[in-house]
ZAMAR-136008 format. One record per residue (C-alpha): x, y, z; residue in one letter. Coordinates in pm, whole numbers, padded with zeros to 5 digits, always signed. Example, Ala and Ser with C-alpha at 12.3 -4.5 7.8 and 13.67 -1.06 7.14 Angstrom:
<pts>
+01230-00450+00780A/+01367-00106+00714S/
</pts>
This chain:
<pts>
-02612-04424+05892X/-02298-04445+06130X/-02137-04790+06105X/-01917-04961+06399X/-01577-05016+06221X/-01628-05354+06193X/-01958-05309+05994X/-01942-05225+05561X/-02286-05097+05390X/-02362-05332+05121X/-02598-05346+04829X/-02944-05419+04988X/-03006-05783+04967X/-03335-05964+05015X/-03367-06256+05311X/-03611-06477+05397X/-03549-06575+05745X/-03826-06780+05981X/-04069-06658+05691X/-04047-06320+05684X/-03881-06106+05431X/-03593-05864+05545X/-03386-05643+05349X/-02998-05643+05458X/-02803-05344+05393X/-02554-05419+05643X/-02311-05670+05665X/-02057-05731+06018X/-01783-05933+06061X/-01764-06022+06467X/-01534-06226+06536X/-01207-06412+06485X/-01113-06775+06578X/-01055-07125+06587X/-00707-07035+06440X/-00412-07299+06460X/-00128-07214+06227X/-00074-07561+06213X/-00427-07746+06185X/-00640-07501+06094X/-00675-07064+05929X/-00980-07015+06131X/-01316-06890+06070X/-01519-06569+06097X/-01811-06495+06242X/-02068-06273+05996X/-02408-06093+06085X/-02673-05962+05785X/-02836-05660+05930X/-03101-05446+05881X/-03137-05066+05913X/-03442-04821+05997X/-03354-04462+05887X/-03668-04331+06060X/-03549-04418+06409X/-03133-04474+06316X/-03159-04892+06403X/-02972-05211+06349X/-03133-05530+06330X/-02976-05852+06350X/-03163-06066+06082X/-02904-06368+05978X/-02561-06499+06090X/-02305-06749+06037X/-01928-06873+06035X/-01717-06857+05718X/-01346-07050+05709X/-01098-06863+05616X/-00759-06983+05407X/-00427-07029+05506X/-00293-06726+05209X/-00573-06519+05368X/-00482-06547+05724X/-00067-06518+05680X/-00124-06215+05456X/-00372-06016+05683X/-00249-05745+05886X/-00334-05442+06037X/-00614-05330+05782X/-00926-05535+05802X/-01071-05467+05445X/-00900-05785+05262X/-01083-05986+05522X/-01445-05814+05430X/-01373-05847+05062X/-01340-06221+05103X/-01619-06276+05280X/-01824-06054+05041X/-01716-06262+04761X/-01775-06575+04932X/-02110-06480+05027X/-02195-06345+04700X/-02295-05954+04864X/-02160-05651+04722X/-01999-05424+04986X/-02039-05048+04873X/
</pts>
């Protein structure tokens, strides 16, 4: 399985989404925002994804946003992995 850089296997997970059952072994972080040093740490944007080994695909299956906090945000740099163990731990996933 080749993962973008902003992708992390995780344990396989079980969702029910629209009534169907999906197994998530992939978990994405997309995007960044709604940052104001001031107001507000900003959130990220998550996806749950599936993969087929017999023809090497991804599929979307559940997203959402998760706030970040202000520790979080000042701390981050150039390594993204602090950001992916958060969000693991927030949404209760084990990365591998």
């Amino acid at each position: 399985m080749n993962l973008e850089t902003n992708e992390r296997e995780i344990q396989p997970i079980t969702l029910w989404v629209n009534g169907q059952s999906y197994t998530a072994s992939i978990f994405s972080l997309n995007g960044y925002g709604g940052y104001n040093f001031i107001d507000s740490p900003g959130e990220v944007q998550w996806t749950m994804l599936t993969y087929d080994v017999a023809t090497d695909t991804k599929q979307q299956v559940m997203q959402g946003i998760l706030p970040l906090t202000y520790d979080l945000v000042e701390d981050w740099g150039t390594d993204d992995q602090p950001i992916f163990d958060y969000a693991a731990q927030q949404l209760n996933i084990t990365l591998i």
